[in-house]
C-alpha positions as CSV (number, residue, x, y, z in Angstrom):
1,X,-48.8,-84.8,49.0
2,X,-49.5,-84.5,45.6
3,X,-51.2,-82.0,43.4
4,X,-52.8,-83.5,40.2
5,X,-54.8,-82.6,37.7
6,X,-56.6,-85.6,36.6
7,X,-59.4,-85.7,38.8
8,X,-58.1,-88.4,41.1
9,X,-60.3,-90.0,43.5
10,X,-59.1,-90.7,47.2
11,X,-58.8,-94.4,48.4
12,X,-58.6,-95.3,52.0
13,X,-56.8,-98.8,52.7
14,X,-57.2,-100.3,56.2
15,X,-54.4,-101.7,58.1
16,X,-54.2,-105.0,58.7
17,X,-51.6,-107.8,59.4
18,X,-52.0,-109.5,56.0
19,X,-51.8,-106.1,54.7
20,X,-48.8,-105.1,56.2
21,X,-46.4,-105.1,52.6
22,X,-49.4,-102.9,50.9
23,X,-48.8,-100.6,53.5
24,X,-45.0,-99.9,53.2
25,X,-45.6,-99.7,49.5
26,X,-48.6,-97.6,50.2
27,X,-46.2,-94.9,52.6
28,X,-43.2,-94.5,49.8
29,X,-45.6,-93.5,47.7
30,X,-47.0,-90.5,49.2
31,X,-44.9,-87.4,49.3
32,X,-44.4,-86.1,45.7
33,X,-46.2,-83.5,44.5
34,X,-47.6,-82.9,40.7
35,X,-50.1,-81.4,38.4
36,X,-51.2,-83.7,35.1
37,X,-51.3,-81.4,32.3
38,X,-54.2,-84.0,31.4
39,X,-57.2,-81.2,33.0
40,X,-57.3,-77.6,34.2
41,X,-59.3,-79.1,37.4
42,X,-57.8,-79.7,40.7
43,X,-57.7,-82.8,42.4
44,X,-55.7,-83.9,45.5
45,X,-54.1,-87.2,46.0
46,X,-51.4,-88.9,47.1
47,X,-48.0,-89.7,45.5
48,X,-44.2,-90.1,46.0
49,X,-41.0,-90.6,44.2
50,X,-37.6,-91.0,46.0
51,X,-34.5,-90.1,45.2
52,X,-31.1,-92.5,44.9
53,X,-31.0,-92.1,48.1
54,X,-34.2,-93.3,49.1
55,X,-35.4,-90.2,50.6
56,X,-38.6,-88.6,49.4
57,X,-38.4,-84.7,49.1
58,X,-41.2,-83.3,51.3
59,X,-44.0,-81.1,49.0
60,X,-44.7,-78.0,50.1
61,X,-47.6,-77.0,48.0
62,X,-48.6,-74.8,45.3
63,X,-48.2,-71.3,47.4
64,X,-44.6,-72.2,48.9
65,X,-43.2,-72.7,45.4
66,X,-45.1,-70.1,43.3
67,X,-43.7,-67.5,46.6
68,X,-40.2,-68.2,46.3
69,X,-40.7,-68.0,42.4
70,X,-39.5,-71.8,41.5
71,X,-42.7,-72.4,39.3
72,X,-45.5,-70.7,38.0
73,X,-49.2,-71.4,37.1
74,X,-49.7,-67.7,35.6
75,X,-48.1,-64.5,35.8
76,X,-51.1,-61.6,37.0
77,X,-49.8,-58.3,34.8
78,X,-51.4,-55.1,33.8
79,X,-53.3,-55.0,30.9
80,X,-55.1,-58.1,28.8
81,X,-52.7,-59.9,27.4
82,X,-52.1,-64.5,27.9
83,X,-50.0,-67.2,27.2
84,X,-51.2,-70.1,24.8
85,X,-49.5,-73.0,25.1
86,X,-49.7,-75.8,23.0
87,X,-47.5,-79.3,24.2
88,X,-46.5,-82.6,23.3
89,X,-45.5,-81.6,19.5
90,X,-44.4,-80.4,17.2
91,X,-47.0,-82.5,14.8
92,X,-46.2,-82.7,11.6
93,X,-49.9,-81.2,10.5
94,X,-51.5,-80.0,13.4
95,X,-48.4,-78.2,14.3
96,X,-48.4,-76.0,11.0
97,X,-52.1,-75.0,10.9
98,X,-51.7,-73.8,14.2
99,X,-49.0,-71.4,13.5
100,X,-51.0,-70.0,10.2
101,X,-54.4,-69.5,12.5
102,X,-51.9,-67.5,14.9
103,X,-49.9,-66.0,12.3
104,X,-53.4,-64.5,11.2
105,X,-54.2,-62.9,14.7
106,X,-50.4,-61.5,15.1
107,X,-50.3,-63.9,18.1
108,X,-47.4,-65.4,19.9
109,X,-47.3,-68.6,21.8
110,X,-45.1,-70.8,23.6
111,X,-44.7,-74.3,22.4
112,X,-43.6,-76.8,25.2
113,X,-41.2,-79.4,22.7
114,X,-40.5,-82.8,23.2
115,X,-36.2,-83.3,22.2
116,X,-37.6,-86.3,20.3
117,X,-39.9,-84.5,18.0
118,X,-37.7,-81.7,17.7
119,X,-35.3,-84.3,16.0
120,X,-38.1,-85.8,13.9
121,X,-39.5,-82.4,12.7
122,X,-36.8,-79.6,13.1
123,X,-38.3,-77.2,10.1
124,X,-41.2,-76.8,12.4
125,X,-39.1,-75.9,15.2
126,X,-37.4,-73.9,13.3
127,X,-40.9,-71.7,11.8
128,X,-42.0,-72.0,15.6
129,X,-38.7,-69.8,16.8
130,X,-38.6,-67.6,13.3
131,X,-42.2,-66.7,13.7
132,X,-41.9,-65.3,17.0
133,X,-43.1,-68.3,19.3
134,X,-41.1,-69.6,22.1
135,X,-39.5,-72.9,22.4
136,X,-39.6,-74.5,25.3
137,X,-38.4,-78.0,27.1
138,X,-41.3,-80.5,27.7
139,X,-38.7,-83.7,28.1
140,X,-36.6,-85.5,25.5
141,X,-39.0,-88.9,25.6
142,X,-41.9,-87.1,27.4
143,X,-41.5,-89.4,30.5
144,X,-42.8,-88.8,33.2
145,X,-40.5,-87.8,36.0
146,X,-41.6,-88.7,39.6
147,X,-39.9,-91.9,39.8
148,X,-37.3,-91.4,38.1
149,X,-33.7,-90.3,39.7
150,X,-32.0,-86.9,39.5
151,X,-30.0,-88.5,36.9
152,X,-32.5,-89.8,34.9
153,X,-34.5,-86.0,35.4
154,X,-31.4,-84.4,33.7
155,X,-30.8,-86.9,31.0
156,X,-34.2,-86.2,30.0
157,X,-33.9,-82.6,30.0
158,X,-30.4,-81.8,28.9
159,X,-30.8,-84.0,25.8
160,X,-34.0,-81.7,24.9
161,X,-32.1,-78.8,25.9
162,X,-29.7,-80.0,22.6
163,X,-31.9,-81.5,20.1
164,X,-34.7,-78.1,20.7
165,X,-31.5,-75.1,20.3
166,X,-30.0,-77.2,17.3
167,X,-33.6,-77.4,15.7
168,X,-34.7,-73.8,16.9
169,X,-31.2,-71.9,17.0
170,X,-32.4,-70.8,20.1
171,X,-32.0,-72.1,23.8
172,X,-34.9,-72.8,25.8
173,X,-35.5,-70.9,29.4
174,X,-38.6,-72.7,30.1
175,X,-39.4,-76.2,31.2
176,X,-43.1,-78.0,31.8
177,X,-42.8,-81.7,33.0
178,X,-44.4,-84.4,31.5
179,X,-48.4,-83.9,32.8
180,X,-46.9,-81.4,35.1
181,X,-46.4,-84.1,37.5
182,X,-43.1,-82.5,39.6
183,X,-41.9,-82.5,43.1
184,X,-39.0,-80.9,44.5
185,X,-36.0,-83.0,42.7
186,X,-37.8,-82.1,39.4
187,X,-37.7,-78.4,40.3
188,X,-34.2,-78.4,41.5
189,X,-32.6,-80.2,38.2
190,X,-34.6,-77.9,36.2
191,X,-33.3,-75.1,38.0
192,X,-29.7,-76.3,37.7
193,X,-30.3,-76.7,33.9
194,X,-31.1,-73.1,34.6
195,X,-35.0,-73.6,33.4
196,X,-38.1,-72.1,34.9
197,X,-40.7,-74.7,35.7
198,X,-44.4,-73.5,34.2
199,X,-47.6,-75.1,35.1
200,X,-51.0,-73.8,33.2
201,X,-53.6,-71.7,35.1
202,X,-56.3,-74.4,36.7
203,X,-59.1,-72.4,36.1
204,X,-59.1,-73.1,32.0
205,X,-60.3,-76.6,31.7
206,X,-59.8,-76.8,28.2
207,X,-59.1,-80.5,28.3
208,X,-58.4,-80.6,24.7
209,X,-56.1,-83.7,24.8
210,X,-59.3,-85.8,25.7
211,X,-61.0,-84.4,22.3
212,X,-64.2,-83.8,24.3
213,X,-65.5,-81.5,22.1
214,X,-64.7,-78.2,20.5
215,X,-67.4,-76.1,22.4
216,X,-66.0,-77.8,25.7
217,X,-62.6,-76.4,25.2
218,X,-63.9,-72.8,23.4
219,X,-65.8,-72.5,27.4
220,X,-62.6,-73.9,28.5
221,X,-60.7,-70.9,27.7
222,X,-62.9,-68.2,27.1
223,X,-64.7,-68.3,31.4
224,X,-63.2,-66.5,33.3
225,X,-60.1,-65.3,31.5
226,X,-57.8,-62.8,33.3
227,X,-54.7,-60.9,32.3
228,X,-51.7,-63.2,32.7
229,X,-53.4,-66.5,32.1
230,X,-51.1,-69.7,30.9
231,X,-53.4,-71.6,28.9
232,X,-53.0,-75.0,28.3
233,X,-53.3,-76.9,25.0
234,X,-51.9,-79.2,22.8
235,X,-50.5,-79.4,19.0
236,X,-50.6,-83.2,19.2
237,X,-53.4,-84.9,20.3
238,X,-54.3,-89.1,19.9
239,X,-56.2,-88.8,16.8
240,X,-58.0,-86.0,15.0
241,X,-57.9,-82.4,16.9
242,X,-60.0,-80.3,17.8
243,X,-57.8,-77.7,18.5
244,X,-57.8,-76.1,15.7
245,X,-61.6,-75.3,15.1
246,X,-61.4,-74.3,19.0
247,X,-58.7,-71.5,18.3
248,X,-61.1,-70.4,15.1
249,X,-63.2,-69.1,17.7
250,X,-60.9,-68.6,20.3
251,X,-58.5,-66.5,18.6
252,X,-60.8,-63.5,17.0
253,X,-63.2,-63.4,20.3
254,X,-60.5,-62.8,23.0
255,X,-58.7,-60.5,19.5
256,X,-62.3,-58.4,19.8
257,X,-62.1,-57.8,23.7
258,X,-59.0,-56.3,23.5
259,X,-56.5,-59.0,24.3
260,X,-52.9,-59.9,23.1
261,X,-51.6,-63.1,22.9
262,X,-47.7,-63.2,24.5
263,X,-45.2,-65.6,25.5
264,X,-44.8,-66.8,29.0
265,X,-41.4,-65.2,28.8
266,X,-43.1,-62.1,28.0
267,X,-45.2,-62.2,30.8
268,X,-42.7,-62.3,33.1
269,X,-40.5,-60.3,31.4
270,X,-43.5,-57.7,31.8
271,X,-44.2,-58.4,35.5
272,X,-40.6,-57.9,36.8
273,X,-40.8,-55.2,34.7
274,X,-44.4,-53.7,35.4
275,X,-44.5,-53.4,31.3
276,X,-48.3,-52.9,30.1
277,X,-48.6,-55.6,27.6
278,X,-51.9,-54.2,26.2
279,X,-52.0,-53.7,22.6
280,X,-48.1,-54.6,22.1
């Protein structure tokens, strides 16, 4: 099974002799699990993506793997502090603006890097790190992953690895995949690039990547919002942002009721820790 974000719907095919091909191609295909960093909602569906081998790694769902610690959607912690973080740059506008609206509210954030960018637009990389951000692995090419081999899975990671710590001066820990599409040969080469695998919490439908509005992602984030949240969002979009006017709001309201704005390292440095993070 797969987990995706994308608001999938469910087709049914019926068997049939004529339809006897669809079907195998139907079969390899399910077994792969993933989460598309496209939407905070949930939506099930069906997907696969073998290995060399030809095997397809079973999925196991979102409880087996957030239990034995080899992802995470958020990281529950005392006190009112979150995780922003913005993927698919860095841009080289959108990018900067961002890091002077959280320069302004003494935030901290984790920016999910593409290896390519980082090679395009290593100054930015650089601020993001000397600032106080986290840099993070999102992919060299930002490919997505399922169907590729384990080969192809460390190529892609491995080169961002480099091109990120020459650009940041600083290794990355973290990994998100592509659209958070994984299963469990994308957890296990991150793991043996010695990365963490971080989703987003589902509950914050912020969406922003779709431009659907700034109020749509400002309700996005600000429902619901609990200590240890991983927010998703993005400092490149297709076409013009709305990101930015969405953290004008964002930042200052969540600022008033008392929350800090941390790195997912943080958080979990603070949860296997049982640090407060309020006010730090």
């Amino acid at each position: 099974m797969m987990m995706r974000h994308v608001g999938a719907n469910k087709r049914k095919k019926s068997i049939s002799g004529g339809l006897a091909k669809l079907v195998l191609s139907s079969v390899l295909i399910l077994a792969g699990m993933g989460q598309a960093a496209a939407s905070g909602e949930a939506a099930t569906g069906a997907a696969s993506a073998s290995n060399a081998a030809g095997r397809t790694p079973a999925f196991k769902g979102r409880a087996y793997y957030e239990s034995r610690g080899e992802a995470v959607w958020e990281i529950p912690v005392e006190g009112k502090a979150i995780a922003l973080t913005f993927d698919d740059g860095p841009d080289p506008v959108d990018t900067p603006a961002i890091l002077d609206l959280l320069g302004q509210y003494g935030a901290r954030a984790t920016f999910f890097i593409t290896g390519k960018k980082a090679e395009q637009y290593p100054g930015i990389v650089r601020r993001e790190a000397l600032e106080g951000h986290e840099v993070a692995n999102h992919t060299y090419t930002h490919r997505m992953l399922l169907h590729c081999t384990d080969a192809q899975i460390r190529g892609e990671i491995s080169m961002a690895q480099k091109s990120i710590a020459m650009a940041a001066g600083a290794m990355p820990v973290l990994f998100r995949p592509p659209e958070g599409f994984f299963n469990s040969r994308v957890l296990s080469v991150g793991r043996e690039e010695g990365l963490m695998t971080v989703l987003w919490s589902w509950h914050h439908a912020t969406d922003d990547w779709a431009r659907p509005g700034v109020g749509h992602i400002v309700k996005g984030i600000l429902n619901d919002v609990r200590g240890g949240d991983i927010v998703l969002l993005h400092d490149y979009v297709s076409g013009r942002t709305q990101t930015i006017d969405a953290l004008r709001v964002i930042l200052p309201k969540l600022a008033e009721e008392g929350y800090s704005f941390v790195t997912v390292s943080e958080l979990l440095r603070a949860k296997n820790s049982k640090t407060n993070l309020v006010n730090r």
